[in-house]
N, C-alpha and C positions, 0 to 999 in steps of 0.2 A: 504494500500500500504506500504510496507517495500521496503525503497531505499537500497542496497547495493551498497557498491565499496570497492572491497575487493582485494587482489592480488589473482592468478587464484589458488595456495595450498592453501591458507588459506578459501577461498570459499568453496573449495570442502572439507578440513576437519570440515568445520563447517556443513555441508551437512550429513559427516557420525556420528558425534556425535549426531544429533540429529534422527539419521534412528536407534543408539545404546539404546538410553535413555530406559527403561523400564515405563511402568505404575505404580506405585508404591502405586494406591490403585485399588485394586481387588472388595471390598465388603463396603458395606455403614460401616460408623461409629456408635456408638451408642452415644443416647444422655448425655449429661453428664449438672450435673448440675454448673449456672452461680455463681463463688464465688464473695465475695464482693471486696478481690484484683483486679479481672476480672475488675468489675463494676467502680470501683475508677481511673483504667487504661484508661478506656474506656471516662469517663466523662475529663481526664485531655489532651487526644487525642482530643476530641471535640470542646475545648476550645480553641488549639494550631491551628485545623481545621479553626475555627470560624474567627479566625484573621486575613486567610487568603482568605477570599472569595472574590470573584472581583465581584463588580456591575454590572448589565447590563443598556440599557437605556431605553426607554419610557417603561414604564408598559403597559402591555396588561392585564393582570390577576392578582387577588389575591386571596388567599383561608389562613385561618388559622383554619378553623373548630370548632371556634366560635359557630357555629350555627349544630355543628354535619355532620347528612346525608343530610338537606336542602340548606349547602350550605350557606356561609355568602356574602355581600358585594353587595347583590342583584345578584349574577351568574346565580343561579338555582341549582339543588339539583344534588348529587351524587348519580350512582348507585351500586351496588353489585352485583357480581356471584361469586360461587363454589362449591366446589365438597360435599358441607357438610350442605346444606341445607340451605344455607344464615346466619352461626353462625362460619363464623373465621373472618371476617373483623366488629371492634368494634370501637364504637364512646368512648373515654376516656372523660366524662365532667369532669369539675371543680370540684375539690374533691378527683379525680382520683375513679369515679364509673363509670361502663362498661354499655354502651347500644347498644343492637343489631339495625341492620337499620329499622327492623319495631319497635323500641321503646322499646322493653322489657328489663330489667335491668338484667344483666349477673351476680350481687350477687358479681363478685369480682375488686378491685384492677386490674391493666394488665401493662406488661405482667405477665399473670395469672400459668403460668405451674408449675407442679411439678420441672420443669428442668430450666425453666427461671428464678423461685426465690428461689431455696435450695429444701428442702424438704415441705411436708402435715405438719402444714397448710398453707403453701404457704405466710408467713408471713413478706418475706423479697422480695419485688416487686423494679423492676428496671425499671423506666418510662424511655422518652424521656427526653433530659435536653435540648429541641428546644428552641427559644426566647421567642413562644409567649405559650409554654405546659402550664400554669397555666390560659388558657379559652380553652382550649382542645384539643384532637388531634387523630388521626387515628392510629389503628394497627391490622394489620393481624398476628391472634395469634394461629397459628397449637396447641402450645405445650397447651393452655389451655382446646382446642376443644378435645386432647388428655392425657387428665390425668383424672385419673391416668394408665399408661400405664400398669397398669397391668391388665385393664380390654379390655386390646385391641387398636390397635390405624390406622391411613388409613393414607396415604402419601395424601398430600394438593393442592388445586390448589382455585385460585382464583382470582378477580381483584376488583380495584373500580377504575370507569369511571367519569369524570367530564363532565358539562355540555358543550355545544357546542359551539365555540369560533369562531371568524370571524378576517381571518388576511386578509383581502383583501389590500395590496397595500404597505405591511409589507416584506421585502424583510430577513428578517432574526428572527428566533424566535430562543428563548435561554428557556429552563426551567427549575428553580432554586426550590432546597424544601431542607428542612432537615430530615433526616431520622438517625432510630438506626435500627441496627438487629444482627440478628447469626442467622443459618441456621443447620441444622442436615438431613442428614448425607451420603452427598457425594461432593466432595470439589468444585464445580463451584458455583456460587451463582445462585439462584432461583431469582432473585428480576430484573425485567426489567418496562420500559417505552415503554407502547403503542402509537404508534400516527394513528387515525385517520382520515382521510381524507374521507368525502362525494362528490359523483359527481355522478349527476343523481339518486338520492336513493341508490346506491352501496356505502358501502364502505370500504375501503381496509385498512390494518393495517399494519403501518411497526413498528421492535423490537428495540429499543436501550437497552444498558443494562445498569442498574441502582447501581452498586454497588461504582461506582465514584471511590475515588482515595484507596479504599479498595482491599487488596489482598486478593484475593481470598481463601480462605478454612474454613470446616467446623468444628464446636465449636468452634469457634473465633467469640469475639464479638466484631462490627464495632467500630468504635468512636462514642463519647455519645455526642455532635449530629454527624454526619458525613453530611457536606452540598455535596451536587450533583449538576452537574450544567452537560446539557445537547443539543448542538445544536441539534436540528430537523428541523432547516431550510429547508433541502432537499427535506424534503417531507410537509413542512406546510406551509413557506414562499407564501406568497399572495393567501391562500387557505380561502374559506370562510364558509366554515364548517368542525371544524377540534374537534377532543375530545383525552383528555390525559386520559390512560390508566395505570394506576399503579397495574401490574401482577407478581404475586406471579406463576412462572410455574415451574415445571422441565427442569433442566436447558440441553440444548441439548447432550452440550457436555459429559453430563456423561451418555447418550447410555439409558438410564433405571429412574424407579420413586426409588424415594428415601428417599424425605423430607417432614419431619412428625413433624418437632420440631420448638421449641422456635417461633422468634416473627419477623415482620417488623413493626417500627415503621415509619409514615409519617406524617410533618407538614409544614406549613410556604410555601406554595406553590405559584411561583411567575413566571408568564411568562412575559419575557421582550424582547425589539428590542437593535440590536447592531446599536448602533452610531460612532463605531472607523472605520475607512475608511483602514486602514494600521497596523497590530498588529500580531506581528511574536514573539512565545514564546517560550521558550525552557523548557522544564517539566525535564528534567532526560540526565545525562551526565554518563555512562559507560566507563571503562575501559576492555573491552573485549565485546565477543558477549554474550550477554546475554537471546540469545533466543536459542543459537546451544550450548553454555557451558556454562561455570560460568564467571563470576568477581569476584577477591579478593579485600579486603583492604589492605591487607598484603599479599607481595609474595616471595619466598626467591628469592636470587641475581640467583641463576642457573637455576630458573625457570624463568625469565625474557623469552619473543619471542624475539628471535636471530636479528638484522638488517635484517641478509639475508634472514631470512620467515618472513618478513614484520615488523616487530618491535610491541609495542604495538599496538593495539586495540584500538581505538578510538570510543566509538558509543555516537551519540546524538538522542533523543527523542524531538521530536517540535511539533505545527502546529500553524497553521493562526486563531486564532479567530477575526480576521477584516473582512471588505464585502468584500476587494477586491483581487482578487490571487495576491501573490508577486514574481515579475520574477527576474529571474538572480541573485538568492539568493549565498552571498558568505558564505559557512560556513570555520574558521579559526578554526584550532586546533593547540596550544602550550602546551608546557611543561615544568614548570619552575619549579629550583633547588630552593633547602631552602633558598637561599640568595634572590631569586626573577627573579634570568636572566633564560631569553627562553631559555633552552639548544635542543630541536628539535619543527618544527612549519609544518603544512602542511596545505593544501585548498582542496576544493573542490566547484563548480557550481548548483546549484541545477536552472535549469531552469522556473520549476514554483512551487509553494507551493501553491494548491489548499486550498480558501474557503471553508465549512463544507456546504454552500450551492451546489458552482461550483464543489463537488467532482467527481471523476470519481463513486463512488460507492454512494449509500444510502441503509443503513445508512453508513456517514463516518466512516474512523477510527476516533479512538478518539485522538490520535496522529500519524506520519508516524517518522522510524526510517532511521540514517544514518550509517553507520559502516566506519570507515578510517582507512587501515594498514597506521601508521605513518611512518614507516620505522626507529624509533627513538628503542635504549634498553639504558638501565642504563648504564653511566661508572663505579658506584660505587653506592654500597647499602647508602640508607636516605630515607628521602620524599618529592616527588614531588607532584607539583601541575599541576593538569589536568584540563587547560582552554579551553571552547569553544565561538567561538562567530558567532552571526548568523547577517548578514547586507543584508538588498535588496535593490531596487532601489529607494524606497520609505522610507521618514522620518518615521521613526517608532513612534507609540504612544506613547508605556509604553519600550523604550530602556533597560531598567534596565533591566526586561527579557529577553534579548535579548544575556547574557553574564550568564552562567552559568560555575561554578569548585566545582572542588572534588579534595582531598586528595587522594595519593597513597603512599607506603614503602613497598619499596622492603629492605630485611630484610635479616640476614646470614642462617637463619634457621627457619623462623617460616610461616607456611602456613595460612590465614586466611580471616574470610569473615566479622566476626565483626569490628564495629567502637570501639575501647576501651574508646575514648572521651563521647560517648554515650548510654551506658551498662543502659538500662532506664524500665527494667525490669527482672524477675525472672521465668523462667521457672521450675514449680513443679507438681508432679504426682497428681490423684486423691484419695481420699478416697476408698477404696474398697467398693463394691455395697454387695461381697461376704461372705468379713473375718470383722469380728470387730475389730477396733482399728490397721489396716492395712493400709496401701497404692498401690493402683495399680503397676503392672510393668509398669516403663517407661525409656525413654531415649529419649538425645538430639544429633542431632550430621549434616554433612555437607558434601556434594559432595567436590571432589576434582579431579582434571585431569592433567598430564604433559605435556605440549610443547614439552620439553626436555628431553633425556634420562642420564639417571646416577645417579637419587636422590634416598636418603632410607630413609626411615618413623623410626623414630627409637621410637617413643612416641605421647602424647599428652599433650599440655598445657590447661587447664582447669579453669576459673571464676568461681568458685561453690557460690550459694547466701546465704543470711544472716539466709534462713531454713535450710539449706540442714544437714542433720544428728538428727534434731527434731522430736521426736516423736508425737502424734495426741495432749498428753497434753504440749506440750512445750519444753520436757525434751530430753536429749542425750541418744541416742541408739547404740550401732553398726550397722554401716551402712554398708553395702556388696555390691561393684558395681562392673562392668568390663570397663574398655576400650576396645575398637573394632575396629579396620580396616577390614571394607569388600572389597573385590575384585571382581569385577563386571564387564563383557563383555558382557552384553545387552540382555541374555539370561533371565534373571529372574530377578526378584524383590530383593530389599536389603534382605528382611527377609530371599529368600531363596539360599544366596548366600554366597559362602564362606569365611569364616573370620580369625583373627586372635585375640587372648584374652588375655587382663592381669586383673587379680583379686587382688582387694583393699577392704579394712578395710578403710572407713572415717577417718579422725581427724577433730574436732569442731576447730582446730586451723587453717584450711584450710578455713575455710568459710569466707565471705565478709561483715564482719557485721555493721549493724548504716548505713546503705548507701556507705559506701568504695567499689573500684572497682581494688583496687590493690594490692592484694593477688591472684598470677597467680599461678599453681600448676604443677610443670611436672610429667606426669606419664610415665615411661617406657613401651614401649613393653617388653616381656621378649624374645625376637630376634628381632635383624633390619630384616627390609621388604623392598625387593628392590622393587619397583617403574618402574611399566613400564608405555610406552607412548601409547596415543591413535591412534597414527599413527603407532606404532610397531604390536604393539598385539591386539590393541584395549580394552584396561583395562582402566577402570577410578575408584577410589576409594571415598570410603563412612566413616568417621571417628566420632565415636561417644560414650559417655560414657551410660551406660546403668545399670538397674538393673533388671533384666529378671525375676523377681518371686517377689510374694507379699512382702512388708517389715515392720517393724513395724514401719520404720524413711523414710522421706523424703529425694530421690536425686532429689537436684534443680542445676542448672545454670544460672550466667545472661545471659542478652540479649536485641539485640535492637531490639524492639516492633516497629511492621508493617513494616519492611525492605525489604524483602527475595524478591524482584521484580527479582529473575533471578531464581527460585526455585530450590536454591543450599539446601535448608535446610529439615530435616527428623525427623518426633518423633515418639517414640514408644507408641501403642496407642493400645485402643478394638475398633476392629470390631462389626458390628452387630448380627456376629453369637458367639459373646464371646472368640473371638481369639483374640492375639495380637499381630501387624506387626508394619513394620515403615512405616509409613505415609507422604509421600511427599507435596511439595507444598505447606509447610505451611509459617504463616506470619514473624515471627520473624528468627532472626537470633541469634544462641546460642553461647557463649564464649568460645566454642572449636575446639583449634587449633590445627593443624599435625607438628609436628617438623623435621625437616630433618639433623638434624646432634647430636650428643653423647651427650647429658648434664649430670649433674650430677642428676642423678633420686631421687625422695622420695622412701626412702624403705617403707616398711608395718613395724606392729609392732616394727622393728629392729633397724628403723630410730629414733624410743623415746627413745631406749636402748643405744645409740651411740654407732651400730654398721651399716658397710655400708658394703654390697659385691658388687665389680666389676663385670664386663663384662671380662672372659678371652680375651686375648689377643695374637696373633691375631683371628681372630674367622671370618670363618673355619680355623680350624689351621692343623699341620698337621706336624709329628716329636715331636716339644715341643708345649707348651702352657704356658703364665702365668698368675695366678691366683692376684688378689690386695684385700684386705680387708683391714676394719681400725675398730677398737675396743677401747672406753673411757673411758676404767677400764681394768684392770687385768681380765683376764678371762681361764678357760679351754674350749679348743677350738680342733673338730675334724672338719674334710674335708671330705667329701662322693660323689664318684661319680658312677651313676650309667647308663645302656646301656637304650633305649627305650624300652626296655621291664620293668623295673624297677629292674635290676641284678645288686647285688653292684658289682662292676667293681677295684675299688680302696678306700682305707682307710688310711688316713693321720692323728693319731693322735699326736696334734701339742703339747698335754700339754697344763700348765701355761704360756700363753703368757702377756707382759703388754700393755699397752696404747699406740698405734700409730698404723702406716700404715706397714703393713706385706704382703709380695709375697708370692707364694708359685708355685713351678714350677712344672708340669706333662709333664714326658716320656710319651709321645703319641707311641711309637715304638710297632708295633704289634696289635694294637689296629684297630677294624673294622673301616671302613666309616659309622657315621651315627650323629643321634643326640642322645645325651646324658644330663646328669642334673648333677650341680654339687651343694651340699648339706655344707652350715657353719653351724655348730651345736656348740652354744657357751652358757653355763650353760644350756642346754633346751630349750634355742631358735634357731629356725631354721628357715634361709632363704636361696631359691634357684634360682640360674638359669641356661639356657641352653647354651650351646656349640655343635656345629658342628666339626666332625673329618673328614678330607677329604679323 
């Protein structure tokens, strides 16, 4: 159930932005092998996960796989199916050595694949880092049943069933386990909880899905452990023969079979009853709709929502994990300035917040959202703090959850979706499969949409990480990227949709080294791009830096790791058929920003020389124009401008000019409507850019 309470325009444009959205993966991904930066990420996610697990109460079940497929603690034994002969789900004993469920020893380490631990001979294995992984643990492992893929491989399906459990008089069942995985290669996850129910020899099977507080997409690996925690009340609650299901399937939403890769790891399995009588929590506070558009962290002041179309966006994310529904729920939304005072506060009623057992649906959602036009905008750019708080009519258990805030700044120019507080990782290309001593095409970059009409993109601010310009053995290369704005009306996918480009030469002096996060870099468009609205035209843009062809050096960007809960983010990635597109819906969110007003840009090459060329002025111009450069030495210096066919047009040579800032004015009189280039030529260096003549 998704509650709205929206004003009746902002409803219905959240309605057509999500009828515009494009698919943005067409074809499965290919599998790509797990690095050990991956792995290190993944185990310190785990950790962070771990601290934050909440108890359940009376124990019904335990399982640590102690005892393998028999089954520990006196339960009974586990069983196995799938599509592959009874050899993807393995027992990992003590020692980390693999046994199939009839006892035969699989010879390796697991996860065992070509792709889960580097290359043959599979020499760098990445287990589970559960509590109790050192007396053993389960995992279902595609990528090993398929390697080496080049002798062939079959998309996977399978399950392992626990023995049969009796909740007779159990009014609530909760089940908790630790699991690792990565999936390949179509973005919803594979990995669900079966729950079965017997009654009268029949029994029926309902799906929960298992991927917990994991965002979804594929060659992303989970948190090293990532704990689960799962009511099935609805359907198990005072059932007396009931069996849990942990199924590896094709996940529906992606239409088709897909996944062939890497690992599910499963341990520490624990079904318990809840004892909290009254327990209202808030998981996630949004500043927009982040299921119909994006949310920023950063938004300029002129993109702010107007008061009179509702103001900001308010959404909260809740639910009840207590026995009892909680009625006459008040949720309160403020907003306080940097000093701490409320500057706008609004309510809303929530008549009942159904228990996970009393839901209207089974299986529940796993939370229900709320959306609130505040009716509140900014008097002035800073940052505000976006509080929510949820009260019902019952003392609540664990109050503390019950109040959630986030950070917002609104900004004079800068558009964005990263936390800068939080830059807690580095987003970098692969190794080429094809070229030696290469790296893949890749790219990072972010949705973006306007409220409001009259903004121009004129650049991008860009985090680049502490690789980004290194070559395979450590060393500095030239690195060659582009920035991009696509422009996008719901017609086609990013890749095939039109853009705009400026082309960069790296500097190692732009990168964020030893852990630093503040070295921001602006890069020009080489023209401003005005910026239409979604309610004008129906245009919403895509911004992102890229390198579209093999390289010999690494383009990286930070990034906060496991973010992107509103899938504003996009990489450039291979396909299965060895293409490469941008790929949607992935976890992290990368450090590049859209800028909406003139800064002073990094030039290429010309910026080391201390020389800068301006943007004419005004541009489209029309009669005159003038030109600005600034030069830090003595130099001879010509001007070249030419029509879009490439015709030199005019030639201003300036001589021996010295050190400082120089105009230079063009008679536009006579001169076509169009675009044109205008060429600084100062001892042999040349840099350009363009001008419109109206």
């Amino acid at each position: 159930m998704k509650t709205l309470s929206l004003f009746a325009g902002l409803a219905l444009c959240t309605t057509a932005v999500v009828a515009q959205r494009p698919a943005e993966i067409t074809k499965p991904a290919v599998p790509q092998a797990v690095t050990a930066e991956e792995a290190t990420a993944a185990r310190k996610a785990g950790i962070e996960a771990l601290n934050n697990v909440r108890g359940g109460g009376m124990t019904l079940f335990q399982e640590d796989f102690s005892n393998g497929f028999d089954g520990s603690n006196g339960n009974g034994a586990w069983t196995t199916a799938d599509n592959a002969d009874n050899s993807l789900w393995i027992w990992v004993a003590p020692g980390n050595q693999g046994y199939y469920a009839d006892g035969t020893e699989t010879g390796s380490a697991h996860p065992g694949g070509e792709f889960s631990t580097g290359n043959p001979p599979y020499s760098n294995y990445f287990p589970i880092e559960s509590t109790t992984a050192g007396n053993g643990w389960m995992v279902f492992d595609p990528d090993f049943y398929n390697s080496p893929i080049a002798d062939g491989y079959q998309d996977t399906e399978g399950s392992l069933t626990s023995p049969s459990m009796d909740f007779t008089g159990i009014a609530s069942v909760i089940v908790d386990w630790e699991s690792f995985f990565r999936y390949c290669c179509l973005p919803y996850a594979p990995v669900f909880l079966e729950v079965g129910t017997t009654v009268d020899g029949i029994t029926t099977w309902t799906t929960f899905d298992a991927h917990g507080s994991f965002i979804e997409s594929t060659n992303t690996a989970s948190a090293n452990p990532l704990p689960v925690s799962v009511d099935v009340s609805c359907v198990a609650a005072d059932q007396d023969s009931v069996n849990l299901r942990f199924a590896y399937r094709q996940a529906p939403e992606s239409q088709g079979s897909g996944y062939s890769h890497y690992y599910w790891g499963i341990d520490d399995v624990t079904v318990s009853s809840n004892d909290v009588m009254n327990d209202i929590e808030i998981t996630q506070v949004t500043n927009g709709d982040v299921f119909g558009v994006w949310e920023y962290r950063v938004t300029p002041g002129e993109q702010a929502i107007l008061e009179a179309d509702g103001g900001l966006v308010a959404g909260v994310m809740y639910r009840n994990v207590g026995l009892e529904n909680q009625t006459n729920v008040e949720v309160l939304v403020e907003i306080l300035d940097g000093s701490g005072a409320v500057v706008g506060s609004t309510t809303e009623i929530i008549d009942t917040v159904f228990t996970y057992a009393n839901a209207p649906t089974c299986p529940a959602n796993a939370q229900d959202t709320l959306y609130l036009a505040t009716g509140w905008e900014p008097a002035a750019n800073g940052t505000y703090n976006l509080r929510i708080t949820m009260t019902g009519d019952q003392e609540d258990a664990t109050p503390l959850n019950n109040v959630l805030a986030k950070d917002i700044v609104y900004t004079d120019d800068e558009y964005g979706h990263d936390d800068e507080n939080v830059l807690d990782g580095e987003l970098r290309p692969r190794e080429s499969d094809d070229f030696v001593d290469l790296f893949d095409p890749t790219g990072y970059g972010s949705f973006y949409h306007c409220p409001n009409a009259g903004s121009v993109a004129y650049g991008l601010a860009v985090k680049f990480g502490p690789n980004c310009g290194l070559d395979i053995a450590g060393g500095y290369d030239d690195l060659e990227f582009e920035t991009r704005l696509y422009t996008l009306d719901g017609t086609a996918t990013i890749t095939d949709s039109p853009f705009d480009a400026a082309y960069w030469v790296f500097d190692p002096d732009w990168a964020n080294l030893d852990g630093t996060t503040d070295i921001e870099i602006y890069l020009e468009f080489d023209d401003p791009i005005a910026l239409g609205t979604l309610a004008d035209d129906g245009n919403y843009y895509f911004a992102a830096v890229m390198s579209e062809f093999e390289s010999p050096t690494e383009l990286t960007v930070l990034a906060n790791l496991n973010s992107d809960s509103d899938n504003s983010t996009g990489r450039f990635s291979k396909t299965g058929d060895g293409n490469f597109v941008w790929f949607g819906s992935q976890t992290s969110t990368p450090a590049v920003r859209l800028i909406t007003s003139e800064r002073e840009a990094v030039e290429l090459l010309a910026n080391n020389q201390g020389i800068r060329l301006d943007q004419n002025m005004p541009n489209p111009a029309a009669g005159t124009t003038t030109i600005r450069f600034e030069i830090g030495q003595s130099h001879d210096v010509v001007l070249e401008v030419r029509d879009g066919m490439g015709r030199l047009v005019n030639t201003n040579d300036m001589g021996t000019l010295g050190a400082g800032l120089h105009t230079v004015e063009l008679n536009l009189d006579g001169w076509a409507s169009g675009l044109y280039t205008y060429t600084l030529q100062v001892d042999g260096l040349r840099t350009t850019k363009k001008m419109t003549v109206k």
